[in-house]
C-alpha positions as CSV (number, residue, x, y, z in Angstrom):
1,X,-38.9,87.0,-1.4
2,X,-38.4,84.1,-4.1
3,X,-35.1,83.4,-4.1
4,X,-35.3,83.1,-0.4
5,X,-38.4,80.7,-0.2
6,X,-36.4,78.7,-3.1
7,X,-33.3,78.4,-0.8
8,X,-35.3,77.4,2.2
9,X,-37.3,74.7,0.2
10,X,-34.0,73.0,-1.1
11,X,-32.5,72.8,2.7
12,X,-35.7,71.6,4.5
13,X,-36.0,68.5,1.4
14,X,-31.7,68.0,1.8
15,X,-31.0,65.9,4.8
16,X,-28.2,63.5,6.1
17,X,-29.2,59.9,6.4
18,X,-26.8,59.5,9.2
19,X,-27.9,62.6,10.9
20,X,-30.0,64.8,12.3
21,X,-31.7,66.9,9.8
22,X,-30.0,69.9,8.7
23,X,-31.9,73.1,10.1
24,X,-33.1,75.9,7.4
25,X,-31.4,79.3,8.4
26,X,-33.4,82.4,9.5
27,X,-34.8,84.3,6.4
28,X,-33.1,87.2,5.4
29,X,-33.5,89.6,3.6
30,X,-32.5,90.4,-0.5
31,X,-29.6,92.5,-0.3
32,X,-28.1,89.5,2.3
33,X,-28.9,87.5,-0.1
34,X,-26.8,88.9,-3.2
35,X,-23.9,89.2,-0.5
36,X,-20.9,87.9,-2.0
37,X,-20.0,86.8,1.6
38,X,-22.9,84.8,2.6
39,X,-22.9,83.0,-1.1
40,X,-19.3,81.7,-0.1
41,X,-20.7,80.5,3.4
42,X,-23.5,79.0,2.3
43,X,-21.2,77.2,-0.6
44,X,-18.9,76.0,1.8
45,X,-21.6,74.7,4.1
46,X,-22.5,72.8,1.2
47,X,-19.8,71.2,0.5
48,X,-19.2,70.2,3.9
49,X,-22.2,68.4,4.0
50,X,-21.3,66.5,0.9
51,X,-18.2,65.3,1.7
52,X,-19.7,63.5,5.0
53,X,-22.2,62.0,2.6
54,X,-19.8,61.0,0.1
55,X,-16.9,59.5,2.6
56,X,-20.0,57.8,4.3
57,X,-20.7,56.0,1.1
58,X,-17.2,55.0,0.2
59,X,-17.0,53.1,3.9
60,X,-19.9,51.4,3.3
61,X,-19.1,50.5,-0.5
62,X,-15.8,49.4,0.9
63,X,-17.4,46.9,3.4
64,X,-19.6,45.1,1.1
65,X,-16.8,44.7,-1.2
66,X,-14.4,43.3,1.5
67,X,-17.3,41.2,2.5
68,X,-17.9,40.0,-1.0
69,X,-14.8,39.4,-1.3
70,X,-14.0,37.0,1.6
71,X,-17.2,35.1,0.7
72,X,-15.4,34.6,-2.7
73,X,-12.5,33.7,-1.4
74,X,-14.3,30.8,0.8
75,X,-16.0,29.0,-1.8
76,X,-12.4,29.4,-4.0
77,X,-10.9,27.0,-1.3
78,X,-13.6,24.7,-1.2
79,X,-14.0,24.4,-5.2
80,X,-10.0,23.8,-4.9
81,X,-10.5,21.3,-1.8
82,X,-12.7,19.4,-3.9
83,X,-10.9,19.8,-7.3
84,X,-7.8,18.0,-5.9
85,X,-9.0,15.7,-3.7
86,X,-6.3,13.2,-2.2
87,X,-4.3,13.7,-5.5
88,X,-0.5,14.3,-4.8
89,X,-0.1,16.9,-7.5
90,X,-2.8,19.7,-6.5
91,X,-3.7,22.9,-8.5
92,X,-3.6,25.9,-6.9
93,X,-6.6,28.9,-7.2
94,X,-4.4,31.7,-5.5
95,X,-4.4,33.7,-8.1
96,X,-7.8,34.1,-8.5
97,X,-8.1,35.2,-5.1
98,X,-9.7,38.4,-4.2
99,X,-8.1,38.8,-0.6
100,X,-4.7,38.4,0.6
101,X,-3.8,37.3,4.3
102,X,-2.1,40.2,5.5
103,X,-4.8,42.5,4.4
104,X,-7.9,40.1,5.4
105,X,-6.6,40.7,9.3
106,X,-10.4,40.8,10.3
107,X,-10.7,36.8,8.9
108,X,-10.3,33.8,11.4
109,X,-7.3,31.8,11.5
110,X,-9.3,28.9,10.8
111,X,-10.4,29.8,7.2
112,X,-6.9,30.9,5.9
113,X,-5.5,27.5,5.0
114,X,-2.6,28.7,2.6
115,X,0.0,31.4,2.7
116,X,1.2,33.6,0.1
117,X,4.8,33.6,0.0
118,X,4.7,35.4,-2.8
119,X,5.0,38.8,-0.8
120,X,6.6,37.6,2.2
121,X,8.2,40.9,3.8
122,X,10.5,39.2,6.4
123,X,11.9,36.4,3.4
124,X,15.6,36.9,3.1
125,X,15.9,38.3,-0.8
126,X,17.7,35.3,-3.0
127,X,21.4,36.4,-3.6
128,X,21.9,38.6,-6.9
129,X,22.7,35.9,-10.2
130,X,25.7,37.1,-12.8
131,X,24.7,38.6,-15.9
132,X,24.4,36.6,-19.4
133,X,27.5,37.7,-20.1
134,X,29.1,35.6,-17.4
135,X,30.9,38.3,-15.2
136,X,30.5,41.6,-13.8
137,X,32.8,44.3,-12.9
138,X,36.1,45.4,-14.8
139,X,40.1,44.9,-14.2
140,X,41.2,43.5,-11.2
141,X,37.3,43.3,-9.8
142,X,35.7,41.1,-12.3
143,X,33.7,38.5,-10.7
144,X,32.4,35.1,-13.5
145,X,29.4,32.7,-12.6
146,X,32.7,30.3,-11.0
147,X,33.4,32.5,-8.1
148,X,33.2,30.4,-5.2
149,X,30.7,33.0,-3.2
150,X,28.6,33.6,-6.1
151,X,28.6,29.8,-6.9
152,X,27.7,29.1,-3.1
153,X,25.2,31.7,-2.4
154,X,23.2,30.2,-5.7
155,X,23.6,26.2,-4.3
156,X,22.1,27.7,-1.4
157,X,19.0,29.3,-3.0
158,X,18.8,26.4,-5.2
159,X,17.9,24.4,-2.1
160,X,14.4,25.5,-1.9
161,X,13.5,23.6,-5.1
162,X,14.0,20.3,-2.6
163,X,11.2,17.9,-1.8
164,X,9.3,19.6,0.6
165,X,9.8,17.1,3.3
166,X,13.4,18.0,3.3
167,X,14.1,20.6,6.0
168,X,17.1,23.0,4.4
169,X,16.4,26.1,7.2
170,X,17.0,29.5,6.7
171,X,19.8,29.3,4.4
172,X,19.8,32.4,3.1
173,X,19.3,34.8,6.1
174,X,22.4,33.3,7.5
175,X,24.4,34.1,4.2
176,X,25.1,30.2,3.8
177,X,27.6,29.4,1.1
178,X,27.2,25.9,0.0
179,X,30.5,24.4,-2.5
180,X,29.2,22.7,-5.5
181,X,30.7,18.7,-4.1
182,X,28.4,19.7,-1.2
183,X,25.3,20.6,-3.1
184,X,25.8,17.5,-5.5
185,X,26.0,15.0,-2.3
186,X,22.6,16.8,-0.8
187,X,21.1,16.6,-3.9
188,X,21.7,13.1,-5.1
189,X,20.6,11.9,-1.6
190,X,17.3,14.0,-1.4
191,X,17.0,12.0,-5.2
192,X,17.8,8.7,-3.7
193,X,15.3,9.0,-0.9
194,X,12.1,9.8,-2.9
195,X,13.1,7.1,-4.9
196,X,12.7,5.1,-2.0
197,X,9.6,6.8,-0.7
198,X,8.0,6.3,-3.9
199,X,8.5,2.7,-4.0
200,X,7.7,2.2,0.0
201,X,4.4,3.6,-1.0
202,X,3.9,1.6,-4.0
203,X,4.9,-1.7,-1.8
204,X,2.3,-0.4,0.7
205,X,-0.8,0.1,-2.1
206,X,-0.2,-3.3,-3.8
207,X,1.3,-6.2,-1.1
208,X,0.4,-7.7,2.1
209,X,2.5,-7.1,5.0
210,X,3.0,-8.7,8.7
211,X,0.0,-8.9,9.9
212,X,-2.0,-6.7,7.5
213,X,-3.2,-6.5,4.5
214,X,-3.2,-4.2,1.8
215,X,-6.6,-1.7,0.8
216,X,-7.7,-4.4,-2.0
217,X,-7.5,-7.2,0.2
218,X,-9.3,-5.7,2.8
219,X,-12.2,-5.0,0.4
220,X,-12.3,-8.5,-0.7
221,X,-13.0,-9.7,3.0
222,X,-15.9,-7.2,3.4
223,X,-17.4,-8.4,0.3
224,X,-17.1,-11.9,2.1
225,X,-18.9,-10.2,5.2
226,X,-21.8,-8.8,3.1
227,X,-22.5,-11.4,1.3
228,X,-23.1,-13.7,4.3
229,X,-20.3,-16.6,3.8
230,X,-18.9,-15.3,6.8
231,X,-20.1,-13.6,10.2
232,X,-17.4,-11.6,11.3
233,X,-13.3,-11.4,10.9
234,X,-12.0,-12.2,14.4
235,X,-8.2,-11.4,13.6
236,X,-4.6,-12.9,12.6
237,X,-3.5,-15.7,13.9
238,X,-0.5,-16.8,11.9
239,X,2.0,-15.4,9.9
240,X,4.1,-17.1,7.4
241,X,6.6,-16.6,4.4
242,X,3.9,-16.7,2.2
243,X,0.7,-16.0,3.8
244,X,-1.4,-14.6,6.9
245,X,-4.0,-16.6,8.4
246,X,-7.3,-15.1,9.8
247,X,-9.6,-16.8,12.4
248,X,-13.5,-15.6,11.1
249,X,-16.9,-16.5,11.9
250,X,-18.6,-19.0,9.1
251,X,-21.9,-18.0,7.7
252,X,-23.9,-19.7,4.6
253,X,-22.8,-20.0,0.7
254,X,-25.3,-20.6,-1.7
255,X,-27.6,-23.3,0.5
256,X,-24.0,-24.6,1.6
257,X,-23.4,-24.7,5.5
258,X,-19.9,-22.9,6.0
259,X,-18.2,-24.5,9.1
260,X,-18.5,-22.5,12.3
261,X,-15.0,-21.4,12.8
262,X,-13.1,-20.6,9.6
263,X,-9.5,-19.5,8.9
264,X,-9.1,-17.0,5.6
265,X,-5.4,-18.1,4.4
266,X,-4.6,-14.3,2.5
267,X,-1.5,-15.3,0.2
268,X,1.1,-12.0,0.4
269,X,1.2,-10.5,-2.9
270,X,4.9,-9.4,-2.2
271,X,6.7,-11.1,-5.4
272,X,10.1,-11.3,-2.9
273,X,8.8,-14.8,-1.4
274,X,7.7,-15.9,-4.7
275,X,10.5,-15.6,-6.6
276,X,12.0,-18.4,-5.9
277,X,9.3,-20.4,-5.5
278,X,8.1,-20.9,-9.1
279,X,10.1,-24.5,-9.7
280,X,6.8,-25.8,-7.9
281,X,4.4,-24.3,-10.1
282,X,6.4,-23.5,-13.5
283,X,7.0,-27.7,-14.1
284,X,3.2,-28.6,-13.2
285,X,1.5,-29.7,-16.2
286,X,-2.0,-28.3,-14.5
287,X,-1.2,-25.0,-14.5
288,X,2.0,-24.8,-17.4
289,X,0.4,-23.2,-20.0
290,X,-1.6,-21.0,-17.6
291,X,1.7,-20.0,-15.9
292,X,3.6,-18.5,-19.2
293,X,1.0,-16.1,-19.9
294,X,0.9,-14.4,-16.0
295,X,2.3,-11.4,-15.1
296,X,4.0,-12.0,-11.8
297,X,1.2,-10.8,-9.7
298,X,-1.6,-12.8,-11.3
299,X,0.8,-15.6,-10.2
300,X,0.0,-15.5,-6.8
301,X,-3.8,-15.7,-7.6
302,X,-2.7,-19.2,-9.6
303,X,-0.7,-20.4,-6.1
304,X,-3.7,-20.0,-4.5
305,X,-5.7,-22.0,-6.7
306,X,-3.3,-25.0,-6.7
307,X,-3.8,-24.8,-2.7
308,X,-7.1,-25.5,-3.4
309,X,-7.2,-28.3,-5.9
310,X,-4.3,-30.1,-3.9
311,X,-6.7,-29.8,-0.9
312,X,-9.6,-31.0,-2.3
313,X,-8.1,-34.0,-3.7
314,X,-6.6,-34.7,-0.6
315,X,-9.9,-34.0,1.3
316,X,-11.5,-36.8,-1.5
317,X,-8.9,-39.3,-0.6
318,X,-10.0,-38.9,3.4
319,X,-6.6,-37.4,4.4
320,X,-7.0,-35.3,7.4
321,X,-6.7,-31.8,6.1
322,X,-8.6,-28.7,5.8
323,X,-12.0,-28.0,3.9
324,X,-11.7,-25.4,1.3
325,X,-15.2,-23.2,1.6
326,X,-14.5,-20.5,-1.1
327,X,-11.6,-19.0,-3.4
328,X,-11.7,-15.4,-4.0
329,X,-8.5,-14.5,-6.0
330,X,-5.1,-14.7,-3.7
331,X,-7.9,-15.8,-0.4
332,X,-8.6,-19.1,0.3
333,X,-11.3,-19.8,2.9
334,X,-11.0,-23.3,4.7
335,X,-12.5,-24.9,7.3
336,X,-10.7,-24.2,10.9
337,X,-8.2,-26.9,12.7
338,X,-8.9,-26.2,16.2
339,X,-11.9,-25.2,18.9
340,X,-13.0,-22.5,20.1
341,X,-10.8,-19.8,18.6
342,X,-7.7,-21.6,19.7
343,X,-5.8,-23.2,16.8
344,X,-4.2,-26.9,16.7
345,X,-0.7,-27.0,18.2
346,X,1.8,-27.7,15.5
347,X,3.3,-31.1,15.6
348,X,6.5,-29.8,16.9
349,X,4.9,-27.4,19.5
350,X,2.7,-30.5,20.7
351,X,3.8,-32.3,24.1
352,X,2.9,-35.5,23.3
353,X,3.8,-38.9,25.4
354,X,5.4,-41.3,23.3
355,X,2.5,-43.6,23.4
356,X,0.9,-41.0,21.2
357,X,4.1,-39.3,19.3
358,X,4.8,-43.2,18.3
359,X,0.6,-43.1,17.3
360,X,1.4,-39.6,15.2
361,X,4.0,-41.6,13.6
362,X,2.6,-44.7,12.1
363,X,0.1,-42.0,11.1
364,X,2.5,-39.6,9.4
365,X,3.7,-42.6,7.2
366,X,0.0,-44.2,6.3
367,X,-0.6,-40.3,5.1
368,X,2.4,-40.0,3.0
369,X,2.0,-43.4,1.4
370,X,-2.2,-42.2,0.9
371,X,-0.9,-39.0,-0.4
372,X,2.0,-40.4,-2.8
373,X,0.0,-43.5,-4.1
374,X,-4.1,-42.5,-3.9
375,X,-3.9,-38.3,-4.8
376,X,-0.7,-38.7,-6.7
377,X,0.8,-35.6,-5.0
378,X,4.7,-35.0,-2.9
379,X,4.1,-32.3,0.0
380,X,7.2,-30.6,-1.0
381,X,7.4,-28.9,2.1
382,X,6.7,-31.8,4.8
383,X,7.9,-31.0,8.3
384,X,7.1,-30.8,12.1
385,X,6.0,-27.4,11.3
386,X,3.3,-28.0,8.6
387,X,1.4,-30.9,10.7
388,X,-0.9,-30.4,13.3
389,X,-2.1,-32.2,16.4
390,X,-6.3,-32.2,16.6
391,X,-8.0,-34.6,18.3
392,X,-5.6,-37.3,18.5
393,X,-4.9,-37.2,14.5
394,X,-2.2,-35.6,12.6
395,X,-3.2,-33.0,9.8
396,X,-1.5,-31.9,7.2
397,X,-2.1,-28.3,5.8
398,X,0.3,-25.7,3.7
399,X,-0.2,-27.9,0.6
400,X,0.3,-25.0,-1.7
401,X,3.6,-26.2,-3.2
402,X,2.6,-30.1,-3.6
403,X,3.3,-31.7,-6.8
404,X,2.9,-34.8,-8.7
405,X,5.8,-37.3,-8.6
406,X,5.3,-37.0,-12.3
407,X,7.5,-33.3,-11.4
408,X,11.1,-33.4,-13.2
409,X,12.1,-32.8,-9.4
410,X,9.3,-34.9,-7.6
411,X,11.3,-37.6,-6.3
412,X,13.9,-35.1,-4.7
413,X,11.0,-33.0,-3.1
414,X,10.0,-36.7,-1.6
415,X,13.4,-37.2,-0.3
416,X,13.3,-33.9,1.5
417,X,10.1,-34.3,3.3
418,X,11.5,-38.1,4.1
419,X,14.6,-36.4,5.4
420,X,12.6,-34.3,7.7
421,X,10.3,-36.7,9.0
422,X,13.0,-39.5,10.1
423,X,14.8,-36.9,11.2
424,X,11.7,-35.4,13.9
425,X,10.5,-38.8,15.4
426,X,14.1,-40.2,16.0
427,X,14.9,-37.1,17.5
428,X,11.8,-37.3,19.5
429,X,12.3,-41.3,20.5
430,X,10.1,-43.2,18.1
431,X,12.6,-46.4,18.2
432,X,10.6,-48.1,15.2
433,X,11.1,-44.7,13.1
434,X,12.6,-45.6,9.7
435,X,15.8,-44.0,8.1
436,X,15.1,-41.3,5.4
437,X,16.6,-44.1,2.7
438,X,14.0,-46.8,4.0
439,X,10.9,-44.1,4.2
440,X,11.7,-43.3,0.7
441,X,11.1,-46.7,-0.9
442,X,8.3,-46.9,1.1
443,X,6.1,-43.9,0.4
444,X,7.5,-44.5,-3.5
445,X,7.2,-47.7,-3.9
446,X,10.4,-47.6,-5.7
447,X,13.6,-50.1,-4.6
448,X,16.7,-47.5,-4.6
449,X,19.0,-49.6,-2.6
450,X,21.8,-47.3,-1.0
451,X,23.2,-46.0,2.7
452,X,24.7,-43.1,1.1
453,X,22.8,-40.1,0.7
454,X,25.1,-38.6,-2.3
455,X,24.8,-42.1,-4.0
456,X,21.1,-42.3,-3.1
457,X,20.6,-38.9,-4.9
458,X,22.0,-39.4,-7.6
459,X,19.8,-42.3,-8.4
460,X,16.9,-40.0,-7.9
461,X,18.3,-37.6,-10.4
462,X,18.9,-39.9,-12.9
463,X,15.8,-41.4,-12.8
464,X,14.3,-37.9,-13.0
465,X,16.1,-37.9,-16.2
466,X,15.0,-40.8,-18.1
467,X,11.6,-40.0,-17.2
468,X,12.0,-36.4,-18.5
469,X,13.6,-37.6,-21.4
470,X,10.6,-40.3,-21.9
471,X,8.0,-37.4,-21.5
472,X,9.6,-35.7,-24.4
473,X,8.9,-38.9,-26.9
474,X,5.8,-40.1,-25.4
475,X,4.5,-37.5,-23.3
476,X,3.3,-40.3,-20.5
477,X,5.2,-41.0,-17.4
478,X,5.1,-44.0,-15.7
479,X,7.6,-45.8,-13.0
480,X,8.3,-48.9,-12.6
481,X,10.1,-51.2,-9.9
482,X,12.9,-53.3,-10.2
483,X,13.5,-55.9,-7.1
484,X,17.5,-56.5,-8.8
485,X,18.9,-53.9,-7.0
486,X,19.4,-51.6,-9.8
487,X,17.6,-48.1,-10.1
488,X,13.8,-48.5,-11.5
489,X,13.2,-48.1,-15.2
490,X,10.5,-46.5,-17.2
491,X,8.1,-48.8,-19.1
492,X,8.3,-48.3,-22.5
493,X,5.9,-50.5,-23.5
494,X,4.0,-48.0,-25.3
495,X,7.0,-46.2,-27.7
């Protein structure tokens, strides 16, 4: 009949994807087929059917959206990765995201990289605040915000907004009730220390330390590297107040040989050992006007530049001292005192018979007087320690501080380096080694005649005076000696 060969048709076309096909029932006949009874079975067989089709579905809708969804997730971390960068203050995407950890239990360890503590179920719950209105309860039970458990549950909570390099522990979970003199102390300390973190780090970005140097330093000797003035950097070998020296490799500078072996002098751009050190450079009429208008770290760049200019017009005057190759902001490049990678001895590290420490003497003196008279310059810092022993000749280096005598405290620097080289060579038995008062007139030129040091001094100092004084009208100075035993006068020929 019809509705039989209709019912058949719609059963043999209706299968399950996941299944075998469903199989058409016997035919039957027409009065079966107006059964109430077999129209409910054949309903509910239909329905069966399409709830398994249905529920299939839903799984698989289900796992392309979790699928999607971690996918999403992944390329969230890696925009946020590469949003913040190395920044210290980063910017979070979490909200945005589509999966949290606890449901994404299929996902790898290695591709969850946060944690939402957001919904932490094992994080003790943060102690109950008082109302706005200050207290709770009635009577005899009140309770303000000043009760001493309330007040030391909160102190405890409020612990968690700490740095997070400060370790406060499970404060909470073990019912911890901090006093507010407690909390206070913690709290000004965690301050204190990221105060001190903060300017660590900033020491760290901008100054040289022992032995190292800082990331912009370090840039400026690869440039060097690159552009072919030098080879290689071999390594440190000195450390000073002021500086770190570097043995290197020389290369070639614009058609200009660079020497074979090389040291780069790196002046430390920590202001702490330059602070006191601006008398030498502050008074300088070469570098005066230049000095007022610095900022402190630009000041270092200047100390390295007087090096330089002292050097070369020492070189020009054929005193034993270093070449300068090149001046790159606070580096100096200079030719290297030594052989094969093994730097000069320093004068007072030297064993030297006294054939030869007598030999260093007479050429200590000949250098001072050269250095005084022919570049116009004091050492300012003269000592066994800033003179080196090469080839049977003394060097000087560390000329950074030098001055002109012209300096309102020239002749004293003079003195001191006098002071210190009498006192080396008749300490190391150089009988024809002058006293500091005699090696002063000497190198000078000047006639200061006095065996006591306060009297000797104060001779200098007044001298210094007049000749300040003198600069201030005529803005020339110029010594000159007097053979009466009185201190020298200033010609003032020309007022």
């Amino acid at each position: 009949c019809q509705p039989v060969g209709l019912y058949q048709s719609f059963m043999s076309v209706f299968q399950s994807p996941w299944g075998a096909p469903v199989l058409a029932p016997a035919p039957c006949s027409l009065a079966d087929v107006m059964s109430e009874q077999l129209a409910r079975e054949l309903h509910e067989e239909k329905a069966i059917v399409m709830h398994d089709i249905t529920s299939s579905d839903l799984m698989l809708a289900q796992m392309l959206q979790m699928e999607f969804d971690r996918e999403f997730d992944t390329q969230l971390r890696r925009e946020e990765r590469k949003f913040n960068g190395d920044s210290k203050v980063s910017i979070s995407f979490e909200n945005y995201r589509m999966v949290h950890p606890y449901e994404d239990s299929d996902s790898s360890e290695d591709e969850v990289d946060w944690q939402d503590t957001r919904h932490d179920p094992y994080k003790a719950d943060k102690p109950t605040t008082i109302p706005k209105k200050g207290f709770v309860g009635k009577g005899k039970n009140i309770t303000t915000k000043h009760d001493e458990e309330v007040c030391g549950r909160k102190n405890t909570a409020r612990m968690d907004n700490f740095a997070p390099e400060v370790q406060v522990g499970d404060g909470i979970g073990m019912d911890l009730k901090l006093s507010n003199h407690v909390y206070n102390a913690l709290k000004r300390h965690c301050d204190t220390e990221q105060r001190r973190s903060a300017r660590l780090h900033e020491k760290k970005e901008h100054s040289t330390a022992e032995q190292a140097v800082d990331p912009r330093t370090r840039l400026l000797m690869y440039k060097m590297v690159n552009a072919g003035i030098l080879e290689n950097i071999n390594g440190c070998i000195s450390t000073g107040k002021e500086s770190v020296v570097f043995h290197a490799n020389g290369g070639s500078f614009e058609e200009k040989i660079v020497p074979e072996e090389c040291v780069l002098k790196v002046f430390k751009t920590t202001l702490n050992e330059f602070k006191n050190r601006d008398k030498y450079i502050k008074d300088d009429y070469r570098f005066k006007d230049r000095f007022s208008k610095l900022n402190p770290r630009k000041i270092i760049r200047l100390w390295a530049e007087k090096e330089m200019h002292n050097l070369s017009r020492m070189k020009k005057a054929g005193i034993p001292c270093p070449e300068v190759v090149i001046l790159k902001k606070h580096i100096l490049v200079m030719s290297f005192i030594g052989k094969d990678h093994v730097p000069a001895p320093k004068l007072k590290d030297s064993t030297l018979s006294s054939e030869d420490m007598k030999k260093a003497y007479y050429q200590v003196l000949n250098i001072m007087q050269r250095l005084y008279q022919d570049c116009n310059l004091v050492h300012a810092d003269l000592s066994e320690y800033n003179m080196l022993w090469h080839d049977g000749q003394v060097w000087f280096i560390d000329v950074s501080q030098s001055i002109e005598p012209t300096h309102p405290h020239g002749l004293e620097f003079l003195f001191r380096d006098c002071r210190n080289v009498a006192k080396f060579f008749q300490k190391a038995g150089v009988a024809e080694a002058l006293n500091v008062f005699e090696l002063f007139n000497t190198v000078s030129g000047l006639q200061i005649n006095s065996d006591n040091e306060a009297d000797f001094l104060a001779q200098i100092e007044a001298l210094e005076k007049r000749n300040e004084d003198h600069v201030q009208k005529s803005g020339k100075k110029i010594f000159t000696d007097t053979s009466d035993g009185s201190p020298p006068q200033l010609n003032t020929d020309d007022d």
